[in-house]
N, C-alpha and C positions, 0 to 999 in steps of 0.2 A: 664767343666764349660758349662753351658749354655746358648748357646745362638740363637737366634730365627733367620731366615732370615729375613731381612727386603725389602718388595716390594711395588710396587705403582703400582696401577692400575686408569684406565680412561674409565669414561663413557661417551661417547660421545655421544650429542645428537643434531639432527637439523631435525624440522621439524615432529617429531615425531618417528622420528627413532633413531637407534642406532648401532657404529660401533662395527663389531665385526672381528678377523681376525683370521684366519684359519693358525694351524700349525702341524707340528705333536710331542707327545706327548713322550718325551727321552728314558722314561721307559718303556713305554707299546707299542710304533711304532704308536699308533692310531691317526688317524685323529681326534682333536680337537678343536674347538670353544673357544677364551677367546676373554676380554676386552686386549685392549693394554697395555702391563703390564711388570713387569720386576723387578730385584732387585736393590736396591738403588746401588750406583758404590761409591770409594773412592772419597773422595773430592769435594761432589756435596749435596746438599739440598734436600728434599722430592718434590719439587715444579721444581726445573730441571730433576733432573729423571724423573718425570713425564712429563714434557717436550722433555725429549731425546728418552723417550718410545716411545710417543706420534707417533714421527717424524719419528723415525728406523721403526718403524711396518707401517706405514701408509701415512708418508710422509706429512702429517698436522706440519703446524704450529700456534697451538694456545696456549694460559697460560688456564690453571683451574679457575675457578668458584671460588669452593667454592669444602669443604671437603666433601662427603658424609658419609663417616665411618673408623672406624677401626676394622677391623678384627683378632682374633685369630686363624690359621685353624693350628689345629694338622691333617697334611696329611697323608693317608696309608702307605707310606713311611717310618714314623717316621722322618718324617721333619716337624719343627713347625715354622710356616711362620707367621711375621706378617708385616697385608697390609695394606696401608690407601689410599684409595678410591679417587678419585678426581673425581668433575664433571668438564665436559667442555661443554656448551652449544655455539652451532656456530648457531647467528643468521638468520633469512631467510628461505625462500624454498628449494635456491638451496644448493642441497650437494655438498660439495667440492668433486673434486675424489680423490680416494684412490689409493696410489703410495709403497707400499711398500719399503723400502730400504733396509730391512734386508732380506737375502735371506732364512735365516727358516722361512719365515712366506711364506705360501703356495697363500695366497690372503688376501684380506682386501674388505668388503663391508658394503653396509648400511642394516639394519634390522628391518622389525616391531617387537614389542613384539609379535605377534602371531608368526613369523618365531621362533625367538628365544625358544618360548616355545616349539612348533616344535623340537627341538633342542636339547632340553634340556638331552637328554641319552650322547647328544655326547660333553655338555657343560666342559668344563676343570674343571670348580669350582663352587660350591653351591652360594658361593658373587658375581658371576654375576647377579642371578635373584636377590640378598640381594640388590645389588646396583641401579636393577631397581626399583627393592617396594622401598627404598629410597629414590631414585627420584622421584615418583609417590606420595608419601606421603609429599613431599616438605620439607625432612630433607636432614640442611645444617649446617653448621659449616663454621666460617669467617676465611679464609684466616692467618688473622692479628695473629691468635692464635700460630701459626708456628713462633717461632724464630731459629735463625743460630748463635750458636758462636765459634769463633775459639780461644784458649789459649794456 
């Protein structure tokens, strides 16, 4: 039977930048760049996972925005993931600092998109820059749309 993983990722932004956090990569050993990200756990909402992500990788605590997207990525692997996108914009200049808690994540910092694109060989997944031109393009999807039932 098939079935897809299910993940959340976070774009976080304050100030014009954006977090991104450094870990290394299970299958290949490589040092790589993603959004804070993860797959949904037992017993939790898309909206706390992204939450729990959020805080394990970085040490933040803030709720999502608003949705930026959904993704399909059939990975090389032959794993087929699907992600849904959160934004988090944290008002102001100042950046929060970045605290990691989880200890595979190698570091946590802030990014211009010029860094990022910089980057981008050593980027984990193609939906990170999808998520930036999303945010740049000022698509968002409300919150409200996410229901939770349990039976």
């Amino acid at each position: 039977m098939f079935k897809p993983n299910v993940t959340v990722a976070c774009l976080v932004v304050c100030d014009n930048s954006f977090v991104l956090v450094k870990e290394k990569d299970k299958q290949t050993g490589k040092t790589v760049f993603n959004q804070p990200a993860g797959h949904l756990e037992a017993h939790e909402n898309l909206m706390q996972a992204c939450c729990r992500e959020l805080f394990e990788e970085t040490g933040l605590e803030f709720e999502p925005n608003s949705l930026l997207g959904i993704h399909l990525l059939e990975a090389s692997n032959q794993t087929t993931y699907l992600r849904f996108s959160f934004l988090l914009e944290i008002p102001g200049t100042q950046k929060p600092h970045l605290f990691p808690q989880d200890r595979e994540i190698l570091s946590a910092r802030w990014y211009s998109s010029e860094e990022i694109i910089a980057l981008r060989s050593q980027l984990r997944s193609p939906m990170i820059e999808a998520d930036i031109e999303s945010y740049r393009l000022g698509q968002r999807a409300d919150l409200a749309l996410f229901k939770t039932y349990y039976a």
